[in-house]
N, C-alpha and C positions, 0 to 999 in steps of 0.2 A: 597443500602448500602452507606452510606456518608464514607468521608475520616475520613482516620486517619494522625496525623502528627508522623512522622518519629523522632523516638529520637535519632536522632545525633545531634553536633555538627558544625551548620554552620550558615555562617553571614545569608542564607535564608532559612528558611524551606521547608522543601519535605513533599508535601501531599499528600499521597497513595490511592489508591481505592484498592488495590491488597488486596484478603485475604486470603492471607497468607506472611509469614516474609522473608523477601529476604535474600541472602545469604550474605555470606561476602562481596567476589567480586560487589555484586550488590549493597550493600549499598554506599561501597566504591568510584563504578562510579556514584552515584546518588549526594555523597558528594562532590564529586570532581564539577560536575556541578556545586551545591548549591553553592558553593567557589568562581563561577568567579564573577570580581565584577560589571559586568554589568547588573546580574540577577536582572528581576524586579521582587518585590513581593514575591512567591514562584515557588516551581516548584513541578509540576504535574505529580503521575507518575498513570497510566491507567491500571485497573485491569489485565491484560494480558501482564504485565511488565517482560524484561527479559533481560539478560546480552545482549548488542551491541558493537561496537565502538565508542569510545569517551563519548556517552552518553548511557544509557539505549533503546532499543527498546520499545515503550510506553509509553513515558515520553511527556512532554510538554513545553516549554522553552520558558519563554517570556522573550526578553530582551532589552537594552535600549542602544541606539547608537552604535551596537556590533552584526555581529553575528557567529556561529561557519558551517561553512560547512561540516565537518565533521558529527556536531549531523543531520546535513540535510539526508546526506546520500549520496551513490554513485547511487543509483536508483532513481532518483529526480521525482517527480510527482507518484510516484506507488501509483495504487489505484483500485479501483473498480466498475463497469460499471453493472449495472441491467436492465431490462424494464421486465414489467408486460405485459403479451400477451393477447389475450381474448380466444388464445385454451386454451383445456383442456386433460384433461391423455391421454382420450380415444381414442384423433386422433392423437397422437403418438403409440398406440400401434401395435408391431411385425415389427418399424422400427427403434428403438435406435440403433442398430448397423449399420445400414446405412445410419444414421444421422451423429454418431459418426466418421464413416470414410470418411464421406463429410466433416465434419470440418476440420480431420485433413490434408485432401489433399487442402484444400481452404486456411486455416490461417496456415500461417508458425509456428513451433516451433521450442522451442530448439536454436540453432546457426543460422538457417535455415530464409532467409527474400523471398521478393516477386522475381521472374524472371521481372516483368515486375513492373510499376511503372504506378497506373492508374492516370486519369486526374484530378480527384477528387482531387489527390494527390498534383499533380505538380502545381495545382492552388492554394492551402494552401499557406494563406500572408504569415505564417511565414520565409518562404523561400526567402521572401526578407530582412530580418533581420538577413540571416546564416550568411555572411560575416562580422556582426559586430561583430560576437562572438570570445573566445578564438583562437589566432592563433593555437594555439596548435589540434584544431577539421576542420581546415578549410580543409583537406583533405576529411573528412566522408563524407562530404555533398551528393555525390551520395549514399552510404552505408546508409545514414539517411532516405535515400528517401524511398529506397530499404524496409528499416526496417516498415516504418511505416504502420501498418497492420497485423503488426509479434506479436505471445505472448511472446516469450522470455522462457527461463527455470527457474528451481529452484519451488521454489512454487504458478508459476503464473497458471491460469489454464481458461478453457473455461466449463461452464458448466448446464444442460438442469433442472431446477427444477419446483419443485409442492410443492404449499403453501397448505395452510389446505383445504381449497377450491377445491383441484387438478387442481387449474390454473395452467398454464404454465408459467414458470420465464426462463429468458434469463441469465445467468450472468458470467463476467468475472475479472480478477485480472491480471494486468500488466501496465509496467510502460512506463520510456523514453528511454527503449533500448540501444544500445550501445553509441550514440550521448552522454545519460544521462550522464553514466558513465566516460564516459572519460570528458566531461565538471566536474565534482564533481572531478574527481582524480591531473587534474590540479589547479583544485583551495585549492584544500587541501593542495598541494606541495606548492605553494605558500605562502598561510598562514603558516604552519610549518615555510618556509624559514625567513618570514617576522618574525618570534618567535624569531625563531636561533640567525637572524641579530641582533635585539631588545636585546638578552639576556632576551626574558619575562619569565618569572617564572610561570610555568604551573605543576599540577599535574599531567597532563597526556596531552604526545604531541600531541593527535588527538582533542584536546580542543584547539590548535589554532584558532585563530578570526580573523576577518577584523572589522575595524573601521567607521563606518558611517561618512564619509565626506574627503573618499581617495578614490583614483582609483581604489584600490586594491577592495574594496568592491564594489563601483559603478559598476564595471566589472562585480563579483560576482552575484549581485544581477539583473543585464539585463540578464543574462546567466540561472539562475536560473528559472526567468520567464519563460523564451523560454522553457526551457527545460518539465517547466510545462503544457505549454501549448502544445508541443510535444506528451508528455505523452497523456493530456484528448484527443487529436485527434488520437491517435493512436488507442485509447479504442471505438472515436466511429464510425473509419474504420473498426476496428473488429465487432464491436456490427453490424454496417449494413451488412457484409456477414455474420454475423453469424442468425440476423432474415432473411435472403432472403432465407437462407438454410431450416429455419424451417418454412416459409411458402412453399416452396416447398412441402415438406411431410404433413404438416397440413394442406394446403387450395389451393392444387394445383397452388401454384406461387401466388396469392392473393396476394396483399400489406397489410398489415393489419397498424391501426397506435396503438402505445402501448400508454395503460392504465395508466401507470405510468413507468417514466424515472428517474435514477438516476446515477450520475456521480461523483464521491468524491475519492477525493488526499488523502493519511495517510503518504507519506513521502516527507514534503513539508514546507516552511516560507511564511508568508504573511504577510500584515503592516496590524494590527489591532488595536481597541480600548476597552480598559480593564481598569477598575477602574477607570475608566475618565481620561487616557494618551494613547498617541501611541506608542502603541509597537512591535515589531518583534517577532511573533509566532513561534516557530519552532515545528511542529509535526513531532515527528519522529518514524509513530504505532502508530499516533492516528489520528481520524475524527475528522472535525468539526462538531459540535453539537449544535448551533441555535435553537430558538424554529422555525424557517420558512425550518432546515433544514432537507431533506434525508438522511441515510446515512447506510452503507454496512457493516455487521460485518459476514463474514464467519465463519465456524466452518471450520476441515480437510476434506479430501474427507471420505465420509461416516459418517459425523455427521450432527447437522442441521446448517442453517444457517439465519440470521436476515436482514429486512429491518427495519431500525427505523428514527424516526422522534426525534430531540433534544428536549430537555428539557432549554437550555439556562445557565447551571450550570455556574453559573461566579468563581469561587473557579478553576474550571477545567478548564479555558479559554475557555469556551463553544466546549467539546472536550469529545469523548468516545473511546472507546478501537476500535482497526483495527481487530481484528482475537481472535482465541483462546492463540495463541501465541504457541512457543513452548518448548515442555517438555524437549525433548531430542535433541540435536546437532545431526544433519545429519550421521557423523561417528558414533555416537551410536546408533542412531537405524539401520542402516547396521548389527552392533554387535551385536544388540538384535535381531533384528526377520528376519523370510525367508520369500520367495516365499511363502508358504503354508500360513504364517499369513495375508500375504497382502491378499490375495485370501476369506481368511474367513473374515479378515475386511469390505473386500468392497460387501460384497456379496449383491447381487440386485442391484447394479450398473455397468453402462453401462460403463466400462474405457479397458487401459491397466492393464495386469495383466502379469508383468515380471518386474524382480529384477532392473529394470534402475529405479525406484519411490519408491523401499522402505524404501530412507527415507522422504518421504511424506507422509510412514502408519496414519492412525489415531491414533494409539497411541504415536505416536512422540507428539503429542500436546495437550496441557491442553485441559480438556471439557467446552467445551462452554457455557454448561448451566452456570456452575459455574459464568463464565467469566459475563456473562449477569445476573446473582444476584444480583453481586456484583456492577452494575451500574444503580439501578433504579433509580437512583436520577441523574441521565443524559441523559439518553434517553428512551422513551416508542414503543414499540415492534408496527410495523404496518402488518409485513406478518414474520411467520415461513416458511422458503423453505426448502425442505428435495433433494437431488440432484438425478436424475434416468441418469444423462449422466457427465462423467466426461473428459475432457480431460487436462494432462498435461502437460506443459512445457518440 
């Protein structure tokens, strides 16, 4: 489905993939974006668009000497982690449940990081660069250590699939852990402050900016990196306990090497080139999408979910939808459905089945197929995965 342009009102246009009509609220934060005046061009917003902070969840932000940490996000780097196995169904079968509870006692969830801190770990360069970062995290640095290897909560998940083939798919969703978040929480304090002092005139206070060619953002933007880079290592300390577990059960501890790897950020800035200028990408809920690129678009637990290869769409900053996105806010589906619903949603799969995830039902979130419709003209479909092991955050 190609875009549609948004009729509102503003110095830049908003061009949608989403189909269907946003709501008030959402129009509103989209405008507010379109409004700052550093937006280059337009601004993109990704079939699976949905109210966020500051900006839209799904949206695409390129901009020019400027950028907003906020529309970054407080999970910096979240993204999601695949490889393609060469098992198949039938040497998992009559041990997903004891697949499932090897995971969850190997990778931490939830609050929960590692007791111990392996070597792999302790020799990652990054850790020569902690101390340059915000004063404000220079405490975590052991708690960072600790973390990386951890899924985290909320809708991060670990998960055992089969594409149409009944290969075996590896795959996970999570970000930069607590480090992330408190590097994003101070830099948004900052920028608000730097608003406040300025007297800037903003629509909305989580739209404070840093300026390209002041500390304030120099700072930002090394902190940012790290954090990014944080994030892809922690995905792929997970991904290698998470294959060593399932060669255990599939090929009796065997090494296997995967058939195909993929690794991609959906809450992330990069310096890119678009329309023949350099500009500052900000995906906040969305992939990049390259024709040379991968990239991960999950459904909820119990729907299907997408490996795809870009299409190169320059209109979308070379950029596709993260997820299905979701329907219902957390507290509402608590409100809507019980223990019984989650049970019959998930049925045939391998997860927890108690009230601490319902609101991660699959019906909390828009259906996927939809979602994947609505963006042929960004990226083409290379494996469907249907999920037989679920574990959540």
């Amino acid at each position: 489905m190609p875009f549609h342009k948004l009729d509102i009102a503003t110095p830049k246009p908003v061009l949608s993939w989403a189909g269907h009509d946003l709501g008030h609220a959402e129009v509103k934060m989209a405008k507010n974006v379109a409004s700052l005046p550093f937006v280059f061009k337009h601004v993109a917003l990704m079939p699976d668009v949905h109210l966020g902070k500051g900006a839209l969840v799904g949206s695409v932000i390129a901009t020019k000497e400027a950028i907003v940490p906020a529309a970054v996000g407080v999970d910096i780097g979240c993204g999601m982690a695949a490889i393609k196995t060469p098992f198949r169904q039938e040497q998992l079968e009559g041990k997903l449940k004891q697949i499932r509870l090897e995971i969850e006692a190997t990778i931490p969830v939830g609050f929960n990081d590692n007791k111990e801190v392996e070597k792999s770990v302790l020799n990652w360069q990054g850790w020569h660069e902690f101390h340059d970062l915000h004063l404000g995290v220079q405490h975590l640095e052991s708690k960072a250590m600790k973390q990386v290897g951890s899924l985290g909560g909320g809708n991060h998940f670990i998960e055992v699939c089969l594409d149409t083939d009944n290969q075996v798919w590896l795959m996970l969703h999570s970000g930069s852990r607590n480090i992330g978040n408190m590097l994003a929480q101070r830099h948004i304090e900052t920028a608000k402050n730097l608003a406040r002092l300025a007297d800037t005139s903003l629509m909305d206070k989580d739209l404070a900016y840093f300026v390209a060619g002041t500390a304030e953002f120099a700072a930002y933007w090394r902190d940012l990196q790290w954090a990014q880079e944080y994030a892809r290592f922690n995905r792929d300390v997970m991904m290698a306990r998470f294959k060593k577990i399932i060669e255990k059960y599939a090929s009796g501890g065997k090494p296997i090497k995967p058939l195909l790897t993929v690794n991609c950020h959906h809450n992330y800035a990069e310096k890119e080139s678009h329309f023949g200028e350099e500009v500052y990408v900000t995906r906040k809920g969305a992939v990049r999408a390259r024709t040379e690129d991968y990239g991960i678009i999950p459904g909820s637990m119990g729907a299907k979910s997408f490996i795809v290869k870009g299409k190169g769409n320059s209109e979308s900053y070379c950029s596709c939808s993260h997820g299905a996105g979701r329907l219902l806010s957390r507290s509402k589906a608590k409100e809507q459905f019980n223990l019984d619903d989650l049970i019959q949603q998930t049925q045939g799969i391998e997860c927890r089945k108690d009230t601490g995830i319902i609101d991660e039902i699959p019906a909390a979130y828009k259906a996927i197929e939809q979602v994947m419709d609505q963006q042929t003209d960004l990226v083409e479909v290379v494996a469907t995965l249907k999920q037989i092991i679920c574990v959540k955050g």
